[in-house]
C-alpha positions in Angstrom: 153.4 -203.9 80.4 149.8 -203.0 80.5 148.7 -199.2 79.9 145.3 -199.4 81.4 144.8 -196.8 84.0 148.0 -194.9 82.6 147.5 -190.9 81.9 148.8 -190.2 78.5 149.3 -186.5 77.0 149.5 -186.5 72.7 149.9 -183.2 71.0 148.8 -182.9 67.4 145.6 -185.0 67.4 143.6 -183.8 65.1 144.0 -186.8 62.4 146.8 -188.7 60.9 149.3 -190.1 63.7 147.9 -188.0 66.4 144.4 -189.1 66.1 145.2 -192.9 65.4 147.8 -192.8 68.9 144.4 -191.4 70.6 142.2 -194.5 69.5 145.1 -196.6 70.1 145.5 -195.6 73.6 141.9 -195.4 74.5 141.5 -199.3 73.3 144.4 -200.3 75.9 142.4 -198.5 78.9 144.2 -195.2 79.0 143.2 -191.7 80.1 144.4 -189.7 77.1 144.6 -185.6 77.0 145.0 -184.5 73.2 146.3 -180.9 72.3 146.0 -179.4 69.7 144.5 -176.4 67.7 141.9 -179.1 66.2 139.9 -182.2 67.9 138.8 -185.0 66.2 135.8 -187.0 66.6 135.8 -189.2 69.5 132.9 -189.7 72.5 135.0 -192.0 74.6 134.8 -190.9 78.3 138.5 -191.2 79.1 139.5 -188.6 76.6 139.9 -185.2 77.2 140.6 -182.8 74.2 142.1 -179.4 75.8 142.5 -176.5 73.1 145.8 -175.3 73.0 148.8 -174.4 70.3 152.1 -175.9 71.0 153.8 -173.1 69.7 152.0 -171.0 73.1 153.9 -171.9 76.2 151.1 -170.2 78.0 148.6 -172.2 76.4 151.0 -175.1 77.2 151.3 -174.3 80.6 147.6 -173.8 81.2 146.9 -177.1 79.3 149.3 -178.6 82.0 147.6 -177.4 84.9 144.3 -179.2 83.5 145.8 -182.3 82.7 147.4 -182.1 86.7 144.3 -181.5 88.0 142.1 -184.0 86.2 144.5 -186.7 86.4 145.7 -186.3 90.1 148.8 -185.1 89.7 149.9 -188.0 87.2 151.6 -188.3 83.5 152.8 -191.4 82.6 153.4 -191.0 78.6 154.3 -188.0 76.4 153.8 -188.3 73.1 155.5 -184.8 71.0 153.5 -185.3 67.7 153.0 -182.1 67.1 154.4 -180.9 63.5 154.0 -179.6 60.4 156.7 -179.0 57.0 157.3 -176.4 54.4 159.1 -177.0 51.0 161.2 -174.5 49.0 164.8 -173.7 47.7 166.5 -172.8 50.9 167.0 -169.0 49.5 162.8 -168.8 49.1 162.0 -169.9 52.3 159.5 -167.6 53.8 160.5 -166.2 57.6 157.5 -166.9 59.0 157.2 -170.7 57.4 160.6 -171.2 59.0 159.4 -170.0 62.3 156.1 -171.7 61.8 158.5 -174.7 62.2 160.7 -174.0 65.4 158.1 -172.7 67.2 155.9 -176.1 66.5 158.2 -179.0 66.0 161.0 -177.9 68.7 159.3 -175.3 70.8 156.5 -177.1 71.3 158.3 -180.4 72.2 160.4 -178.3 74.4 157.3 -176.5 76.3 156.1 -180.2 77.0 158.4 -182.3 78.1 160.1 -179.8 81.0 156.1 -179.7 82.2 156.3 -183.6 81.8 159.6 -184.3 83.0 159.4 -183.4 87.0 156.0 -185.3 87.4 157.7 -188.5 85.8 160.6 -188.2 87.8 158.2 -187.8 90.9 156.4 -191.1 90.1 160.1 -192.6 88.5 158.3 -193.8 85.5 157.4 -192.3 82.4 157.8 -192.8 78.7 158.5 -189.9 76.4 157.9 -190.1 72.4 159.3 -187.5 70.2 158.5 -187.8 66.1 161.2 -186.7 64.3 161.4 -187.6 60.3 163.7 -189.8 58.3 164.2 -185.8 57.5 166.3 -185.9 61.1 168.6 -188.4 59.7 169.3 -186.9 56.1 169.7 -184.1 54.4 167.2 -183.6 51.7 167.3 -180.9 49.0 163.9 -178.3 49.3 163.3 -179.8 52.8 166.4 -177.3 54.6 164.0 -176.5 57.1 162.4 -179.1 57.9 165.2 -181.3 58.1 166.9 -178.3 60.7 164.3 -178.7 63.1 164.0 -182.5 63.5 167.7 -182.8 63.8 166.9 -181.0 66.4 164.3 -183.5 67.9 167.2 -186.1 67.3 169.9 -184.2 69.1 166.7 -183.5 72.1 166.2 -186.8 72.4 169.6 -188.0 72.5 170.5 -186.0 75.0 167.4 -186.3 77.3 167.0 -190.3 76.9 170.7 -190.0 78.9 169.7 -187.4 81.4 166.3 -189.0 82.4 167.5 -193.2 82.1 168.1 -193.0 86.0 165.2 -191.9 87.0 163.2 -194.7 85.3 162.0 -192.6 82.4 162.1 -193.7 78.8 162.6 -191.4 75.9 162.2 -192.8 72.1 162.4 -190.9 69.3 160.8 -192.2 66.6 161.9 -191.3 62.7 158.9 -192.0 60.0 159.2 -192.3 56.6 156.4 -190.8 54.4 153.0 -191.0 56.0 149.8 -191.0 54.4 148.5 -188.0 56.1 147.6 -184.2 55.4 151.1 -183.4 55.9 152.1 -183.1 52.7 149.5 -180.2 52.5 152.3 -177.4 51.9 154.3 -179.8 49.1 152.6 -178.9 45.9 154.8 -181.6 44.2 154.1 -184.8 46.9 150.3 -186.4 47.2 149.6 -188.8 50.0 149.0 -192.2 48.5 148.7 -195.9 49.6 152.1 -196.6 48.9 153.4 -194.5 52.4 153.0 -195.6 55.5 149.4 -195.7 57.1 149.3 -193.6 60.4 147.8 -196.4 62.0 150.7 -198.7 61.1 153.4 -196.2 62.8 151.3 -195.4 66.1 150.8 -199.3 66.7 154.8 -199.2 66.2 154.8 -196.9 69.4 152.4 -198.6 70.8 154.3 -201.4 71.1 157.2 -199.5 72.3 155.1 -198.4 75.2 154.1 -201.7 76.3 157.3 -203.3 76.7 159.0 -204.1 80.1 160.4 -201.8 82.0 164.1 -202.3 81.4 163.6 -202.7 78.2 164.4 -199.4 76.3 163.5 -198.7 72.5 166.3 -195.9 72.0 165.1 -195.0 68.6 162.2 -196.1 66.2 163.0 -195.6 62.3 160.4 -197.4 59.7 160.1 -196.1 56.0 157.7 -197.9 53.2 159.2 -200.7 51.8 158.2 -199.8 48.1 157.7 -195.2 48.1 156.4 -194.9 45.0 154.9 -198.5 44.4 156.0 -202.1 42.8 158.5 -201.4 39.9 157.2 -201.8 36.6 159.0 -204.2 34.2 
């Protein structure tokens, strides 16, 4: 399926997966709106960068009401990239780190898609992304939090890609391994490196998701780097 003309909406796009969807997007011919606290670089006519933190659901609602009136009324794709991580033993967690979490990686999500979901079921079409973590399918030790909230995004997008399959709207959720990306800005012990994943690499994975027929659904996305930590050394 082609996506020119299509009006996409990507959260988190100031580099890494966020940014590389963008670019991505714009080279198939799509109007793209990124939010986010932070823009990157980009002079292409079809994208729109709207200021806004996910974690606001005024500034999500507001960012909304733009995107509505700029694109005629239309949102054909959602991507929920939006997300950030915090490492510690469970009992040195800080409050706000663990609320710095909800509010971004399930609030946010949350705030978008029930903006997203009546205009798709309007148009019945619409493809929904939500980026969870290999963290939403195991339990890891100094991750408690992080892991809480994408299970979260697993159980969302479980229950949603049910609710919304009858009205001709896709939901994937998609479950990356380590990305080389700032992510790992909060992890004191973990350093991106060329052995993860490239953020490239894992938004051409959904774009390719995106582009396929219409009754064809990709439930769920999990890739990981074949070798973490590099080849093994004799």
């Amino acid at each position: 399926m082609e996506l020119k003309n299509k009006v996409a909406v990507v959260t988190g796009v100031s580099k890494g997966i966020g940014e590389s969807l963008c670019r991505q997007l714009l080279a198939e011919g799509c109007t793209v709106f990124g939010l986010g606290r932070n823009n990157f670089d980009c002079q292409d006519a079809n994208y729109h960068f709207i200021p806004t933190d996910v974690r606001s659901v005024n500034e999500v609602d507001n960012a909304f009401k733009v995107i509505m009136e700029k694109a005629n009324g239309h949102i054909h794709i959602l991507i929920n990239n939006a997300g950030l991580g915090f490492f510690g033993n469970v009992e040195e967690l800080p409050l706000d780190e663990w609320d710095q979490m909800w509010q971004t990686n399930v609030n946010g999500m949350f705030y978008c898609t029930r903006l997203a979901v009546p205009v798709m079921k309007q148009q019945q079409y619409g493809h929904i992304i939500n980026i969870a973590s290999t963290a939403g399918l195991e339990g890891m030790p100094m991750v408690s939090g992080y892991c809480a909230t994408k299970w979260a995004v697993k159980g969302f997008s479980e229950s949603i890609w049910r609710e919304l399959r009858d009205f001709k709207i896709k939901v994937t959720c998609v479950y990356p391994g380590s990305v080389k990306t700032d992510f790992f800005r909060n992890s004191p012990n973990i350093k991106p490196h060329d052995y993860m994943l490239m953020p490239e690499d894992v938004a051409g994975m959904m774009l390719y998701a995106l582009k396929t027929p219409d009754n064809f659904h990709q439930v769920n996305l999990e890739v990981r780097p074949l070798q973490p930590k590099g080849p093994k050394t004799s």
